[in-house]
Backbone as numpy.savetxt, mean C-alpha at the origin, in Angstrom:
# Nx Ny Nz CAx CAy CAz Cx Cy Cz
-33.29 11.95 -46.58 -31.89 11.94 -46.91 -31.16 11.11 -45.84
-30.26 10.26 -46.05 -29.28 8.82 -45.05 -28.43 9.88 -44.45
-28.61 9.61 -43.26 -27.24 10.35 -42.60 -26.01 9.92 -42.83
-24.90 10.42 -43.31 -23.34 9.79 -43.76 -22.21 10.02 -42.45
-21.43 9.28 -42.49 -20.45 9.07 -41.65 -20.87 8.44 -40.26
-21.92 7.57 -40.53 -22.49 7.02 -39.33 -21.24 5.75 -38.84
-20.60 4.95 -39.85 -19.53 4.22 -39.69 -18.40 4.44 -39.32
-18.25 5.66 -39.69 -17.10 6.31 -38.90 -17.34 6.87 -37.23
-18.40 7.47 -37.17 -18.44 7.57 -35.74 -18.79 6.32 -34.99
-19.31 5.31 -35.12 -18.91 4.20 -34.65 -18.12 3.59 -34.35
-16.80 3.53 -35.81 -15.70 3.30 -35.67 -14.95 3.84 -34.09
-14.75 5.03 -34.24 -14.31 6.17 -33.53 -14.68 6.19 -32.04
-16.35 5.78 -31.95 -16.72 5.31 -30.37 -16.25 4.27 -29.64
-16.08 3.17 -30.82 -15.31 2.37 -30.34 -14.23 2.03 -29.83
-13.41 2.65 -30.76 -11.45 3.35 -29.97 -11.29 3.59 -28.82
-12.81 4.64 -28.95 -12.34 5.81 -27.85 -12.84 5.43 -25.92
-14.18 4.17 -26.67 -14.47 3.13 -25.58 -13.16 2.20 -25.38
-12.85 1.35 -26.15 -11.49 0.63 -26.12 -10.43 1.40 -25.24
-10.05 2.76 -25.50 -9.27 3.28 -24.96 -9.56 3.57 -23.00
-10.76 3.96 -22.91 -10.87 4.17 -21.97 -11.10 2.79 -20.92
-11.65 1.82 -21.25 -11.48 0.03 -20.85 -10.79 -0.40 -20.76
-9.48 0.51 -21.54 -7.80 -0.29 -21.29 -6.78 0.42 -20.39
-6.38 1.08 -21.55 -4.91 2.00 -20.75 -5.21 3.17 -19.94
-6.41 3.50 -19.90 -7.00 5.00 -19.47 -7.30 4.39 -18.06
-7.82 3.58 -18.20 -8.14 2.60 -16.77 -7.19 2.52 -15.95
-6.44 1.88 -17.07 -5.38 0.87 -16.00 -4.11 2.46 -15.34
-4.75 3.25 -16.05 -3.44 4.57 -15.39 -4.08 5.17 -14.53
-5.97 5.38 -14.16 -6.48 6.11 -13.47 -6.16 5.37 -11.93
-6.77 3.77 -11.93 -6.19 3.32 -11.30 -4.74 3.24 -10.75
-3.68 2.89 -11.24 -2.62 3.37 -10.94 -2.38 4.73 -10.26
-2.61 5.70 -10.80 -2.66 6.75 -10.10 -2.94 7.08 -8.99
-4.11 6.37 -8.56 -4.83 6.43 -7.27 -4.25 5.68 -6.25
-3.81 4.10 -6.83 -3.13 3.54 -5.66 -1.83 3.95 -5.33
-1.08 4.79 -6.39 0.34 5.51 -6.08 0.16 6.48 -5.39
-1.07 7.73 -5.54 -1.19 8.79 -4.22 -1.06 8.08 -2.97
-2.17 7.03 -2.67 -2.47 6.37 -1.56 -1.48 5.95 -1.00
-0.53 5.54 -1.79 0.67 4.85 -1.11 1.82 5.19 -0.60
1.84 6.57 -1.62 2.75 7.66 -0.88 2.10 8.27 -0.07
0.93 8.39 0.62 1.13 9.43 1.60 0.96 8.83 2.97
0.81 6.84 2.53 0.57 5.74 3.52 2.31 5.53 4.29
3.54 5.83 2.92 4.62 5.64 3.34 5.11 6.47 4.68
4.34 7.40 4.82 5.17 8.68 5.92 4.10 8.53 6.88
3.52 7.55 6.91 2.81 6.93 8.13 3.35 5.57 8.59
4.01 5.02 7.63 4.27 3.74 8.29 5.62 3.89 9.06
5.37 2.87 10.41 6.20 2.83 10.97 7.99 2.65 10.60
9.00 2.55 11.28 10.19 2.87 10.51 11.38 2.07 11.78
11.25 1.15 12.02 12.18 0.82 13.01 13.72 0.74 11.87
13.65 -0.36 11.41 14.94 -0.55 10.13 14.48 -0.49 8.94
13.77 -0.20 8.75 13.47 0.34 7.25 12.44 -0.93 6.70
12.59 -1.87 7.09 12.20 -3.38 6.72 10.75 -3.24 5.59
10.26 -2.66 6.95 8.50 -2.75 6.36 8.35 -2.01 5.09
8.90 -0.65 5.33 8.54 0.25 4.67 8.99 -0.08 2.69
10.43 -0.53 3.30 11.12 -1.05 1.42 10.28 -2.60 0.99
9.92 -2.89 2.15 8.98 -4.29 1.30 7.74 -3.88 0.31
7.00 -2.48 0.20 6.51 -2.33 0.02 5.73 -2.22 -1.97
5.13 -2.92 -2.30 5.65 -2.89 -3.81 4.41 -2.21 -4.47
5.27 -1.84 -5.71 4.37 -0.83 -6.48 2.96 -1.53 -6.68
2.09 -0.48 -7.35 0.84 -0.73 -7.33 0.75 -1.76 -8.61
0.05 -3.03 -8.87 -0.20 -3.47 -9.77 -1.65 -3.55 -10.32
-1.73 -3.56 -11.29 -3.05 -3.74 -12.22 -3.18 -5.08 -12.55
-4.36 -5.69 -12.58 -5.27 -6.52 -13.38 -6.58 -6.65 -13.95
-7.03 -7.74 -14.81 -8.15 -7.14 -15.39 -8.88 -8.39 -14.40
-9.97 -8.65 -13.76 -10.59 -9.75 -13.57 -12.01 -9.53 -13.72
-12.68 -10.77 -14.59 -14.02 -10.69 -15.19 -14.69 -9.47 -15.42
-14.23 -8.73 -16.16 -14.26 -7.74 -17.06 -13.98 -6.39 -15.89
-13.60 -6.53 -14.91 -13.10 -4.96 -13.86 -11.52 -5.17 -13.53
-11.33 -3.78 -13.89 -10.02 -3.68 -13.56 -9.53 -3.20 -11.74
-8.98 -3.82 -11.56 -8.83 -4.28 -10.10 -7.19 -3.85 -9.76
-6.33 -3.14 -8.99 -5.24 -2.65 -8.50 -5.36 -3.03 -6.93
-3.71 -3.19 -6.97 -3.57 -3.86 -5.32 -2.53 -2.84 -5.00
-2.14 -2.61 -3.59 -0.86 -2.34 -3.50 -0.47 -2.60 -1.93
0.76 -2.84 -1.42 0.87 -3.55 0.12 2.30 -3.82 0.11
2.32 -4.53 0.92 3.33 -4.83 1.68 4.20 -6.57 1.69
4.75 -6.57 1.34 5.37 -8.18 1.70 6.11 -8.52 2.47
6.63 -8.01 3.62 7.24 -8.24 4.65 5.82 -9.19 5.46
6.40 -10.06 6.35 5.52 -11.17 7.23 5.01 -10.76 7.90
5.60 -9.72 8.41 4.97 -8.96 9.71 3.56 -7.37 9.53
3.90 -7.39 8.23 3.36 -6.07 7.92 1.92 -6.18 8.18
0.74 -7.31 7.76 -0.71 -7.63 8.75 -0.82 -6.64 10.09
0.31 -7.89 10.88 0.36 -7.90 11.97 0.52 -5.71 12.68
1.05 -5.53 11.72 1.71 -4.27 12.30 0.65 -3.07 11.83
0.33 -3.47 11.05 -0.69 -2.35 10.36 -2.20 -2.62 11.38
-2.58 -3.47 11.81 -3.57 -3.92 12.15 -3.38 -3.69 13.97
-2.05 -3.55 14.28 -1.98 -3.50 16.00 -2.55 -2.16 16.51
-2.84 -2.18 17.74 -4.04 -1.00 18.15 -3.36 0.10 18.58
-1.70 -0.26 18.30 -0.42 1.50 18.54 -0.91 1.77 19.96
-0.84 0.58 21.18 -1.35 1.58 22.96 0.25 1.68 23.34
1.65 1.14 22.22 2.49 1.51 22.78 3.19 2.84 22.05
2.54 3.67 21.14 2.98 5.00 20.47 3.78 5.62 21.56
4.64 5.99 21.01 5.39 7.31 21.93 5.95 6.88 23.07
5.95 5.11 23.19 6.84 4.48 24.41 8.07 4.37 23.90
8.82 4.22 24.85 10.71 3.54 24.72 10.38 2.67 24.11
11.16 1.77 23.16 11.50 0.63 22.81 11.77 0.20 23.70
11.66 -1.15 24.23 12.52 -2.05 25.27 13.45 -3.04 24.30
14.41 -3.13 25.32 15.22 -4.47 24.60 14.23 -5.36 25.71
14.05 -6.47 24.85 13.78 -7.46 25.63 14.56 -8.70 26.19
15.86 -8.49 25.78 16.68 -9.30 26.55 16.68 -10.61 25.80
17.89 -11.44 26.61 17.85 -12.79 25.97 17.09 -14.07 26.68
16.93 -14.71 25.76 16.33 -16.17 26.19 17.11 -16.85 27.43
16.57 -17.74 27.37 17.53 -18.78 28.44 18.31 -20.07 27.55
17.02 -20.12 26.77 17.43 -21.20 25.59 17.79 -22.58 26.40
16.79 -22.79 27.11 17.32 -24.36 27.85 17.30 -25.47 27.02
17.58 -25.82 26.34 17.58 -26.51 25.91 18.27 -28.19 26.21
17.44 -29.54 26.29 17.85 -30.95 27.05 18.91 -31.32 26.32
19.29 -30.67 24.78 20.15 -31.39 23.62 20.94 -30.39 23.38
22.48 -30.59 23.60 23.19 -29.27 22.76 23.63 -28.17 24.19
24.21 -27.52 24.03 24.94 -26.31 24.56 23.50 -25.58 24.75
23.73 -24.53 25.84 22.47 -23.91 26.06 23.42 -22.37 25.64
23.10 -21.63 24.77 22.88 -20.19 23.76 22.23 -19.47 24.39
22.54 -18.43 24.91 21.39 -17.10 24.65 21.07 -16.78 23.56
19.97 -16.25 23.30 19.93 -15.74 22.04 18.85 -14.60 22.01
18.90 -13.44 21.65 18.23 -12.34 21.27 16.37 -12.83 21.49
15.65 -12.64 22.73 14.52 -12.70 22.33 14.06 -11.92 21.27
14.14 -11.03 20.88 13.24 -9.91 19.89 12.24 -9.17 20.39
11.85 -8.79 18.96 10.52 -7.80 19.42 10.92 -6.15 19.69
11.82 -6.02 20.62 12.38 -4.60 20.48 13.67 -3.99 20.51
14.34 -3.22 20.52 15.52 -2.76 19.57 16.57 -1.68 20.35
15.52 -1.54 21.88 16.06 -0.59 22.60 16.20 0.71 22.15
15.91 1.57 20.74 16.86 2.50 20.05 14.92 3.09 20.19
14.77 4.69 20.11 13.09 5.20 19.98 12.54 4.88 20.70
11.02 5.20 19.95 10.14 5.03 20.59 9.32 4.04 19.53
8.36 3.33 20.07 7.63 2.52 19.10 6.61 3.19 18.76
6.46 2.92 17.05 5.79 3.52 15.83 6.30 5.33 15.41
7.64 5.36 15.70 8.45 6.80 15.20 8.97 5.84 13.84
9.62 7.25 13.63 8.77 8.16 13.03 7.64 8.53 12.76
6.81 9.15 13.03 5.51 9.54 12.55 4.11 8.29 12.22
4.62 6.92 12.39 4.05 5.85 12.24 2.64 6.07 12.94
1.75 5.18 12.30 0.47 5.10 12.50 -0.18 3.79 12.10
-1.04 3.50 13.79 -1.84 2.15 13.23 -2.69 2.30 11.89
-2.85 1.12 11.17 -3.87 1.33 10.11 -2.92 2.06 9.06
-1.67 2.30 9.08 -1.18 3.60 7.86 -1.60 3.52 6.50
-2.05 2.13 5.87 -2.24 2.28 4.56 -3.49 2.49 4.63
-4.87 1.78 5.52 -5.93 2.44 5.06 -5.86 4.11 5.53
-5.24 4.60 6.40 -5.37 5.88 6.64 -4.79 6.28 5.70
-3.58 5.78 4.77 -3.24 6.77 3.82 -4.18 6.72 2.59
-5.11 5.97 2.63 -6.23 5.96 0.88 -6.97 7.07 1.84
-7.43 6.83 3.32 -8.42 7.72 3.38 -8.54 9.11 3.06
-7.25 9.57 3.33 -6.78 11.25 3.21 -6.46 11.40 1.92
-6.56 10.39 0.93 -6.33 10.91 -0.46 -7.82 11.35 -1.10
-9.01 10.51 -0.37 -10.39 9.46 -1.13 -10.64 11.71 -1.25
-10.81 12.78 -0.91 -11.10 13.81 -1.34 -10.53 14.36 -2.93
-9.29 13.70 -2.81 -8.58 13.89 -4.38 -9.03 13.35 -5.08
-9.38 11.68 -4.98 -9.70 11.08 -5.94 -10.67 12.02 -7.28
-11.80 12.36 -7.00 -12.52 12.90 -8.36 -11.61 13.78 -9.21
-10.43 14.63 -8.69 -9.82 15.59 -9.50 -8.67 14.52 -9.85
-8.18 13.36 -9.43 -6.74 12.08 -10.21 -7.70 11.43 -10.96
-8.59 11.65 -11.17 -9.83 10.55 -12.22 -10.13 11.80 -13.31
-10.61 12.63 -12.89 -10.68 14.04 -14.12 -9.58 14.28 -14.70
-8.57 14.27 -14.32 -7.27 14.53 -14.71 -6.73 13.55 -16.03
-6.89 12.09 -15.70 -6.86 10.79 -16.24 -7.88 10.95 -17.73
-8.97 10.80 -17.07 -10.32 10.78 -18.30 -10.72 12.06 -18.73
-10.07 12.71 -18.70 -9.97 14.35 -19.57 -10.35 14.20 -20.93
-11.14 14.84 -21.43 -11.53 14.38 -23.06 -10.84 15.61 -23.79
C-alpha cells in the first residue's frame, strides 16, 4: 500500500526549513547581538556620552549562504578605546592644557591640547577595557536558552 501525504509533508518541511534559514535566523541572531550589546553598554566608558550614542543597532546579513550580524561602534576613537590596556582606571582626568601653537605663519593661538577633560576619573562610570568583547562574554552562558527561546517548535 503507497504511503499518502508524502507531498504534503515535504511541502511543509520545506516552509518550515525556509522559515528557519530566514526570519528565525535573522531574529536568533539579532537577539544575541542585542543582549551582548546591552550589557557591553554599562561597561563602556562615558566621558560625554560620544562613544556610547555612536553605537548602532545590530545588523543582519546573509553572506554565501550564513547569516552573519555585526554590532559596534562608529565613533573614530572607539578601536582605539576599547582596545587600551585601562593602567589609567580610577585616575583623575588631567586637563592637559594648551598648546603653544607656534606657528612661522599667522597669529600664534592656544588651543586646547585634548585628551582629557579634567572632570572624573578615566573609564567612570563603570567603564571597562575590552567592554564589548566582555559584554558577549557574560552573555555566551545565555546564549543556548536566546536560541531555544527563538527556535522553539
Amino acid at each position: 500500500m503507497p504511503a499518502k501525504g508524502i507531498k504534503d509533508v515535504r511541502r511543509r518541511l520545506t516552509i518550515a526549513a525556509n522559515k528557519i534559514n530566514g526570519p528565525t535566523t535573522d531574529a536568533a541572531v539579532y537577539a544575541v547581538l542585542s543582549q551582548g550589546a546591552a550589557i557591553s553598554d554599562a561597561m563602556t566608558p562615558q566621558d560625554t556620552g560620544m562613544l556610547l550614542n555612536s553605537r548602532y543597532a545590530p545588523q543582519i546579513t546573509q553572506q554565501a549562504r550564513k547569516t552573519v550580524g555585526t554590532v559596534g561602534y562608529t565613533a573614530r576613537y572607539a578601536e582605539a578605546v576599547h582596545d587600551a590596556p585601562g593602567k589609567l582606571k580610577g585616575q583623575p582626568r588631567s586637563d592637559f592644557g594648551m598648546t603653544s601653537n607656534r606657528s612661522r605663519v599667522g597669529p600664534q593661538v592656544p588651543t586646547a591640547f585634548g585628551g582629557g577633560t579634567g572632570q572624573g576619573n578615566y573609564w567612570d562610570p563603570g567603564g571597562e577595557p575590552g567592554f564589548l568583547r566582555k559584554g558577549f562574554e557574560e552573555i555566551k552562558p545565555a546564549v543556548p536558552a536566546i536560541l531555544k527561546a527563538i527556535y522553539r517548535v
